[in-house]
C-alpha positions as a Markdown table, in Angstrom:
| # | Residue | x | y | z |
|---|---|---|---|---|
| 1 | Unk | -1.8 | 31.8 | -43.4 |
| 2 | Unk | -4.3 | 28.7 | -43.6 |
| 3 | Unk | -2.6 | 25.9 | -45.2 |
| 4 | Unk | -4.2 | 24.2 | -48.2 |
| 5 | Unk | -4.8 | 20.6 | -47.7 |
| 6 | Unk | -7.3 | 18.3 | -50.1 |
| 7 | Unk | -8.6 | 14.8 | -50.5 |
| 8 | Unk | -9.3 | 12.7 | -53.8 |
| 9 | Unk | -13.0 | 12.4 | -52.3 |
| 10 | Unk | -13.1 | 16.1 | -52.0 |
| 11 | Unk | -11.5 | 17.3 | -55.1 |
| 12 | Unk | -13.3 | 19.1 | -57.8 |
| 13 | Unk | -13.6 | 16.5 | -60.9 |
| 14 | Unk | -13.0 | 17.7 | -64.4 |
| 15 | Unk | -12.9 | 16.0 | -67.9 |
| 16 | Unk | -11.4 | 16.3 | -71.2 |
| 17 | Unk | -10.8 | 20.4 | -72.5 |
| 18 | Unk | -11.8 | 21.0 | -76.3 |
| 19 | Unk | -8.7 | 21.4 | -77.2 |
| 20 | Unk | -7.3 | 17.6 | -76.7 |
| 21 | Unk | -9.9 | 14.3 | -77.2 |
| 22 | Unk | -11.2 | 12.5 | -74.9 |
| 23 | Unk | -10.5 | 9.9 | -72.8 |
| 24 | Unk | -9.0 | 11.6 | -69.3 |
| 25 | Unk | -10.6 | 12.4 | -66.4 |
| 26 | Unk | -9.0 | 14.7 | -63.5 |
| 27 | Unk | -9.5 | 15.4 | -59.3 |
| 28 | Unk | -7.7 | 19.0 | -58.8 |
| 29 | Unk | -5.8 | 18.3 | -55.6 |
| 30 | Unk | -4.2 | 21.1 | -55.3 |
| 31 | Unk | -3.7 | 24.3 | -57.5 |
| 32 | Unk | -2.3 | 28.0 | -57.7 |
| 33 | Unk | -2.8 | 31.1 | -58.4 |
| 34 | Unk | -3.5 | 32.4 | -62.1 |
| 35 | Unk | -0.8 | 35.1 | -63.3 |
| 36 | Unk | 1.6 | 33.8 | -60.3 |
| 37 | Unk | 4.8 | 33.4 | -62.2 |
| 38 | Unk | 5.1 | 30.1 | -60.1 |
| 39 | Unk | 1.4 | 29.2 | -60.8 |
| 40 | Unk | 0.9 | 25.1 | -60.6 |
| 41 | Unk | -1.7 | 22.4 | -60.7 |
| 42 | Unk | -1.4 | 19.3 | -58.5 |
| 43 | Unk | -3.9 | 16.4 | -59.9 |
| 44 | Unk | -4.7 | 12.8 | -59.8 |
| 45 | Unk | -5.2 | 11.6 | -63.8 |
| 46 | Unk | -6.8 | 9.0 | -65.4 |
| 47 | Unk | -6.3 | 8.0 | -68.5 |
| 48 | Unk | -8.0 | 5.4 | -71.5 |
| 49 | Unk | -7.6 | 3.6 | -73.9 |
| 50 | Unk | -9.0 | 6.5 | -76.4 |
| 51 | Unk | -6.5 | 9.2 | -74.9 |
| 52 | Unk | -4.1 | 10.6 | -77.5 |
| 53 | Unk | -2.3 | 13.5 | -78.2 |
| 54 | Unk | 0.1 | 14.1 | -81.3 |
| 55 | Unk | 3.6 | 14.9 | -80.4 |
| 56 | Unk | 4.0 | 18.3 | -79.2 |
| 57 | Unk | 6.0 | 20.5 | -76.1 |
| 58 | Unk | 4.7 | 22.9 | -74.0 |
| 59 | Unk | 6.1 | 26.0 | -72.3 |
| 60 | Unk | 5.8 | 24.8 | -68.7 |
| 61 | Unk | 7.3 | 22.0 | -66.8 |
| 62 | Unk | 5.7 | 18.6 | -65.8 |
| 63 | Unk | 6.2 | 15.8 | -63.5 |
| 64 | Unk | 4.4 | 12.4 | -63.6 |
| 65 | Unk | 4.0 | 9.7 | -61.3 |
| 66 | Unk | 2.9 | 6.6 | -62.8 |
| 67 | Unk | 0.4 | 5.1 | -60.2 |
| 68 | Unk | -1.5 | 2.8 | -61.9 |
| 69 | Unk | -0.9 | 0.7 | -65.6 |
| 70 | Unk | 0.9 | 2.5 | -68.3 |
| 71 | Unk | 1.0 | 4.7 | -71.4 |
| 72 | Unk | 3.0 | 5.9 | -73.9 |
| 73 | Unk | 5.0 | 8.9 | -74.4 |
| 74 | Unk | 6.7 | 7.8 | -77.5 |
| 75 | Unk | 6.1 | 5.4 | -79.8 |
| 76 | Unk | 7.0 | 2.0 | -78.5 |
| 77 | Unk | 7.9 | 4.0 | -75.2 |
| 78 | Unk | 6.1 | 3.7 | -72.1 |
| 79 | Unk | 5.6 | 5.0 | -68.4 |
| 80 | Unk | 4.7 | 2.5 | -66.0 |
| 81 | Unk | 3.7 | 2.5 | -62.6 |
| 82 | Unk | 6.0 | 3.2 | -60.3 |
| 83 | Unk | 8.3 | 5.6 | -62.3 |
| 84 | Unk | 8.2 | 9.3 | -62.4 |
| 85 | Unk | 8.9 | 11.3 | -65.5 |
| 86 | Unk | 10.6 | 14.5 | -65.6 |
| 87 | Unk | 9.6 | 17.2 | -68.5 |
| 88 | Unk | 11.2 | 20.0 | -68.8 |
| 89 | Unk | 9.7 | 22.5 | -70.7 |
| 90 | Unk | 10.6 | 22.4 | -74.6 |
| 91 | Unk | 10.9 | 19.1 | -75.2 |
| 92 | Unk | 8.7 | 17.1 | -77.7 |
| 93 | Unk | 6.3 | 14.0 | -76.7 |
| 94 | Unk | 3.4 | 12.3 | -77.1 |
| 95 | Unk | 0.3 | 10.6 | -75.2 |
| 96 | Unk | -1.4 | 7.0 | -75.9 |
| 97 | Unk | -3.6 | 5.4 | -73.9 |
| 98 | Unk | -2.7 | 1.8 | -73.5 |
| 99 | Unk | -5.8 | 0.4 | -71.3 |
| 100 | Unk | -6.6 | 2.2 | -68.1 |
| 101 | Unk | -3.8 | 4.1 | -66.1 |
| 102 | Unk | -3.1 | 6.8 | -63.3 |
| 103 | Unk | -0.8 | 9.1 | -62.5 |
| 104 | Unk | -0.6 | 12.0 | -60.1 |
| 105 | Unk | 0.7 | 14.9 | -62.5 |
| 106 | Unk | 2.4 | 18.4 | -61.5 |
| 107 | Unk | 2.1 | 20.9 | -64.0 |
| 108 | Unk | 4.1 | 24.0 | -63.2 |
| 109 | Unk | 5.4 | 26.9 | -64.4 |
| 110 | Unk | 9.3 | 26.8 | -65.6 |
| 111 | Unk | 12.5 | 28.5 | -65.4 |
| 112 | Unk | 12.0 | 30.3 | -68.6 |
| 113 | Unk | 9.2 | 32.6 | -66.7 |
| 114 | Unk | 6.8 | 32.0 | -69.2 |
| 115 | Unk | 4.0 | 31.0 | -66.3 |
| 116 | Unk | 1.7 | 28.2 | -66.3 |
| 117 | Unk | -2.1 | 28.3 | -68.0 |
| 118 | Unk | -4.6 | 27.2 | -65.5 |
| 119 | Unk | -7.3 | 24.2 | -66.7 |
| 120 | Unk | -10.1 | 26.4 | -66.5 |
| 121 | Unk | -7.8 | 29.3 | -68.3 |
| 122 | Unk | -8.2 | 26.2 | -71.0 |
| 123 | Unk | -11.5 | 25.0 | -71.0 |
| 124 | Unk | -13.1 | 28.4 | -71.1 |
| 125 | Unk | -11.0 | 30.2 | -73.9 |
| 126 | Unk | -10.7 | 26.7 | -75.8 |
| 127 | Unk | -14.5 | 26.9 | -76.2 |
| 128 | Unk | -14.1 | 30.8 | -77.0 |
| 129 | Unk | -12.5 | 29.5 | -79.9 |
| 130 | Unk | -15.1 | 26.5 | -80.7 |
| 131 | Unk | -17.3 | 29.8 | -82.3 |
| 132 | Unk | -15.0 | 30.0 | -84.8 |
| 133 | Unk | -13.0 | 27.1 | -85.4 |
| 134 | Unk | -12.8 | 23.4 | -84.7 |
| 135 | Unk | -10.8 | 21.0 | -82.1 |
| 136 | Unk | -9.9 | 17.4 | -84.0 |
| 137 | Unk | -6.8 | 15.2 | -83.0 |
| 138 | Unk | -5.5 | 17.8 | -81.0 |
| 139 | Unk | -5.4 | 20.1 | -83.7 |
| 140 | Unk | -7.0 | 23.7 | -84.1 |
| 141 | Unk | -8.4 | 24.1 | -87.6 |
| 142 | Unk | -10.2 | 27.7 | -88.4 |
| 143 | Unk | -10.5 | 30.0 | -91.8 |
| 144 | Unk | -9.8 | 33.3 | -92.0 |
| 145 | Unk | -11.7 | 36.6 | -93.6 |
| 146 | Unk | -9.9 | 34.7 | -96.7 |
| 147 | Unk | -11.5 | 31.7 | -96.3 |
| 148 | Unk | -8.3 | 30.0 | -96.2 |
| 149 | Unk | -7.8 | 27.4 | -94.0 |
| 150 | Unk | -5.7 | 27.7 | -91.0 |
| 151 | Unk | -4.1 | 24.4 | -88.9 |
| 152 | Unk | -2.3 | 25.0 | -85.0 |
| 153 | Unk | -1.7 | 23.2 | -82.2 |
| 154 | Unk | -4.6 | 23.0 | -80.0 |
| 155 | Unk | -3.0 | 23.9 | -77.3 |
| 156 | Unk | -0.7 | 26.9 | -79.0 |
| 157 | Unk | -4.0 | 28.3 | -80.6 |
| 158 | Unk | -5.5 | 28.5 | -76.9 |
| 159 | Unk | -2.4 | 29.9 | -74.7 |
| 160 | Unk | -2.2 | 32.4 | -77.9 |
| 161 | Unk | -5.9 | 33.1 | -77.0 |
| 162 | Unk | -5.5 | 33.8 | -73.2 |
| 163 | Unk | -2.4 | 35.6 | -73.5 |
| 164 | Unk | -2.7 | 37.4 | -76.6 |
| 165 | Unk | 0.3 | 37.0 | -78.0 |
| 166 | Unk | 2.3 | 34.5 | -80.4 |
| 167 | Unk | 3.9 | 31.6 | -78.3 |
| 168 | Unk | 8.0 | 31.0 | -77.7 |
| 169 | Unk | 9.1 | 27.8 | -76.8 |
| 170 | Unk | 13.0 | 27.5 | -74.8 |
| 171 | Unk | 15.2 | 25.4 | -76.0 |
| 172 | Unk | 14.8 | 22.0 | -74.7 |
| 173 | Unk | 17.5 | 21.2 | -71.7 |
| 174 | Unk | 16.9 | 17.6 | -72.2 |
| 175 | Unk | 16.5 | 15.8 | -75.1 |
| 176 | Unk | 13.6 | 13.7 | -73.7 |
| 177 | Unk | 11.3 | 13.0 | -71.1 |
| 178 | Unk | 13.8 | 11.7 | -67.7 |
| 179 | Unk | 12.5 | 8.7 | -66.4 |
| 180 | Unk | 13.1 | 8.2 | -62.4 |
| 181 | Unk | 13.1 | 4.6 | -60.7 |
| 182 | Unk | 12.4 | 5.6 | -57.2 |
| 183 | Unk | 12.9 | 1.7 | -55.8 |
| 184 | Unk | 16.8 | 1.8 | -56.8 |
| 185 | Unk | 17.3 | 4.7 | -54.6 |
| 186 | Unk | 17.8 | 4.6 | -50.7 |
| 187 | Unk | 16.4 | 5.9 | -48.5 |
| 188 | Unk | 18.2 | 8.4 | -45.8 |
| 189 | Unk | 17.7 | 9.6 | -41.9 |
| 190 | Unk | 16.2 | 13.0 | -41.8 |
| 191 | Unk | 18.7 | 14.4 | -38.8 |
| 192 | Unk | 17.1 | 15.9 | -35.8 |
| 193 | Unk | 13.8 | 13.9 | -37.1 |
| 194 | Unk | 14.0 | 10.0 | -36.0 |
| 195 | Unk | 12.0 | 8.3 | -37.7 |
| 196 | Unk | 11.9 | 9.9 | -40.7 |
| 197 | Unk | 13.8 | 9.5 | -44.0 |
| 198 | Unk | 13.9 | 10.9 | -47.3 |
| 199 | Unk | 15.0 | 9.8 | -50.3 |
| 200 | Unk | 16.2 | 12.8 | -53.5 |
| 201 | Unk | 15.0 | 11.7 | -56.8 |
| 202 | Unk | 16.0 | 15.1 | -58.6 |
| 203 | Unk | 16.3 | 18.8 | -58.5 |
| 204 | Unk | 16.0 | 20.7 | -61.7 |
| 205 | Unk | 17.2 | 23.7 | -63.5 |
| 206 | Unk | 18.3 | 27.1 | -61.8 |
| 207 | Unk | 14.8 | 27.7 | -59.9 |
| 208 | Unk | 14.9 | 24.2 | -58.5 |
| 209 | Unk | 12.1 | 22.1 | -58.8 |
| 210 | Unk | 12.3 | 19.4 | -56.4 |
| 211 | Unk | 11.5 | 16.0 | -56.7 |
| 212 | Unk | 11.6 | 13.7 | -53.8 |
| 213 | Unk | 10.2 | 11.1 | -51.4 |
| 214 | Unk | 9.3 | 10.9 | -47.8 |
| 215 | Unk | 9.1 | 8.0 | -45.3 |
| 216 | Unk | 7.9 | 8.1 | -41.5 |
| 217 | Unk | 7.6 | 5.6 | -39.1 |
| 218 | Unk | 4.6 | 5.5 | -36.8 |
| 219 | Unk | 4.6 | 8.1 | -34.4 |
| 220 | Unk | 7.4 | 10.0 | -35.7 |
| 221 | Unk | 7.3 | 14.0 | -37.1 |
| 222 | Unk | 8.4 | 15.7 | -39.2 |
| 223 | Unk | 8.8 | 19.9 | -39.6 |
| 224 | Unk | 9.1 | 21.3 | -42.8 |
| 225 | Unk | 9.1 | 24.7 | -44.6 |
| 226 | Unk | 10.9 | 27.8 | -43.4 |
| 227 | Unk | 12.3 | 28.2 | -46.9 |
| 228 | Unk | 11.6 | 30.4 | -50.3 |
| 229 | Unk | 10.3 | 27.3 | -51.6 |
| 230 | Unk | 7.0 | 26.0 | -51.6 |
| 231 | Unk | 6.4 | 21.6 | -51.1 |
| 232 | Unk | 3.8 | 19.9 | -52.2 |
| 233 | Unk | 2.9 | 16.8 | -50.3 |
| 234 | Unk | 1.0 | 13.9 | -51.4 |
| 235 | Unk | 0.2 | 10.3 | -49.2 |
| 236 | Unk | 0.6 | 7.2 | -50.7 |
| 237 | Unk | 0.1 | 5.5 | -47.4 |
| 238 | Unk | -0.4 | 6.0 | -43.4 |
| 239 | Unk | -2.2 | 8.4 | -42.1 |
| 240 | Unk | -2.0 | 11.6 | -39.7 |
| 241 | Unk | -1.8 | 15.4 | -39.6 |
| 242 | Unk | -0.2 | 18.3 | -40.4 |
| 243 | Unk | -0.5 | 21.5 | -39.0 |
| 244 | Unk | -3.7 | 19.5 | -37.3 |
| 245 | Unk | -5.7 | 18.7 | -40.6 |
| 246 | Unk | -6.0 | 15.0 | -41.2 |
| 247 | Unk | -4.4 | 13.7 | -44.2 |
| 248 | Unk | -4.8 | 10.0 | -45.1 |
| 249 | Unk | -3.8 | 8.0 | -48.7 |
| 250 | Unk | -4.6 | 10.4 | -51.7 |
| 251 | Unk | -4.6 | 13.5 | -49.2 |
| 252 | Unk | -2.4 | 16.1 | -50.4 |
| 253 | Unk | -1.4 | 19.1 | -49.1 |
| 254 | Unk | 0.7 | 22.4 | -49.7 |
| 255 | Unk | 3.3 | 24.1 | -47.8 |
| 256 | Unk | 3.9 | 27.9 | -48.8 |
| 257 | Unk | 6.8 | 29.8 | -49.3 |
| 258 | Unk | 8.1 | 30.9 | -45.5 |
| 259 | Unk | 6.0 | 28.9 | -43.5 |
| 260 | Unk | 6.3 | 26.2 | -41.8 |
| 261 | Unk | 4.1 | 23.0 | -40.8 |
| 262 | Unk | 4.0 | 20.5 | -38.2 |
| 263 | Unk | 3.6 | 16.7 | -39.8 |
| 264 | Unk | 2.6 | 14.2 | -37.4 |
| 265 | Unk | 2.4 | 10.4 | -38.8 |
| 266 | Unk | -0.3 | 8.3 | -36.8 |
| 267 | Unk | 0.8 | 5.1 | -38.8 |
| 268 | Unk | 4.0 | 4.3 | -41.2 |
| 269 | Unk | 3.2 | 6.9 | -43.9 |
| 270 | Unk | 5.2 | 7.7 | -47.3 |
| 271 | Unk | 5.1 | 10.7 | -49.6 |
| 272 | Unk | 5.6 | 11.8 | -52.4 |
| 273 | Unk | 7.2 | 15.3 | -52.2 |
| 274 | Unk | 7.9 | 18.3 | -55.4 |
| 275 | Unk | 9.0 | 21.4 | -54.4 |
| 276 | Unk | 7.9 | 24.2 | -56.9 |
| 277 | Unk | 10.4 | 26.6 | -58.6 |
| 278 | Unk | 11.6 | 29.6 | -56.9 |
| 279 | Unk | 11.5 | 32.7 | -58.5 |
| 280 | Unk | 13.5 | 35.2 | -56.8 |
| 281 | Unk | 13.9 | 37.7 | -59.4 |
């Protein structure tokens, strides 16, 4: 098994979808496999000013870490850099650009089972559905055989599209997005690793999404894997390899079910870590 590793200066760029305005630009880090019941994207975001998205919820799970300025996910609510946001599939919010901002965001298929729908799943059934109908505000407006006028969610009318069927929504576990402040929690020793520490931020729901962060000193490694659950590693700083491959700030890189890899940390390096959800069943 060749593990998947991949740089901001190498990742595939990609803009707005029809079915949202625009405003957001995105380099696809990492990403899974279409059908997979544990299908994700990994991707570095930006956002403007003009970004907006009226308040909705989506059947898939998301985690956001603000990098860079802020926006809103509520009215008069914001997500700054430096936190990470939690939501769990169900749960209403919305999106405002407040200036520029970045975030690396995990989208990712939750405990209901009800799989994730892939960016270019998007893009190429959202313009399927351009012949007939129109995208505006982040809503879907078409007429029927009728001529009368029809009004969904943009992104309701396109998973509807690719998966030929009405959509369900679970019921919300959280009332709201969670918002993490990784600075006010400490850091631990990794045992039989010196050098290295961790620090949990989260885990979520009965498949066990994983939210957490790494820290090596220089020299140090680290071995990881060996487990049902697939990691997903992003640098925010230092530089080294894994497995061999070079990863520097920005890298990213993925660490399958059962397997294990070999992290090696050339200068004082930190991560940030989410393990997908496990699907057993």
């Amino acid at each position: 098994m060749t593990m998947k590793i991949n740089h901001k200066d190498t990742a595939e760029i990609g803009g707005e979808a029809p079915h949202r305005p625009g405003g957001i630009k995105f380099h696809y880090l990492l990403t899974g496999e279409d059908g997979a019941r544990d299908n994700f994207m990994l991707a570095l975001v930006d956002f403007k000013d003009e970004y907006y998205t009226p308040r909705h919820r989506h059947n898939f799970e998301q985690v956001r870490v603000g990098l860079e300025g802020s926006y809103e996910w509520a009215p008069g609510t914001a997500q700054e850099a430096g936190t990470i946001g939690y939501f769990c599939e169900g749960t209403y919010y919305a999106q405002k650009g407040t200036g520029h901002s970045r975030h690396l965001l995990l989208q990712v298929a939750g405990p209901s089972g009800e799989g994730y729908m892939s960016h270019q799943q998007l893009r190429e059934h959202g313009r399927k559905l351009q012949q007939k109908g129109e995208f505006h505000d982040g809503i879907y407006t078409w007429r029927d055989e009728q001529d009368r006028k029809h009004n969904k969610d943009g992104f309701e009318a396109v998973w509807e599209d690719v998966n030929g069927r009405e959509i369900k929504y679970p019921k919300p576990r959280y009332e709201q997005p969670v918002l993490m402040r990784p600075e006010n929690f400490d850091y631990v020793p990794v045992s039989a690793a010196p050098g290295v520490y961790e620090r949990l931020l989260g885990r979520f729901n009965e498949r066990g999404l994983l939210i957490k962060q790494v820290k090596m000193d220089a020299g140090s490694t680290l071995e990881v894997g060996g487990s049902p659950q697939s990691l997903l590693f992003y640098a925010i700083s230092g530089s080294g390899s894994a497995n061999g491959k070079a990863w520097r700030p920005e890298s990213a890189f993925q660490v399958e079910r059962n397997e294990t890899v070999t992290i090696e940390a050339d200068e004082a390096a930190e991560f940030h870590v989410l393990g997908l959800p496990v699907f057993s069943d």
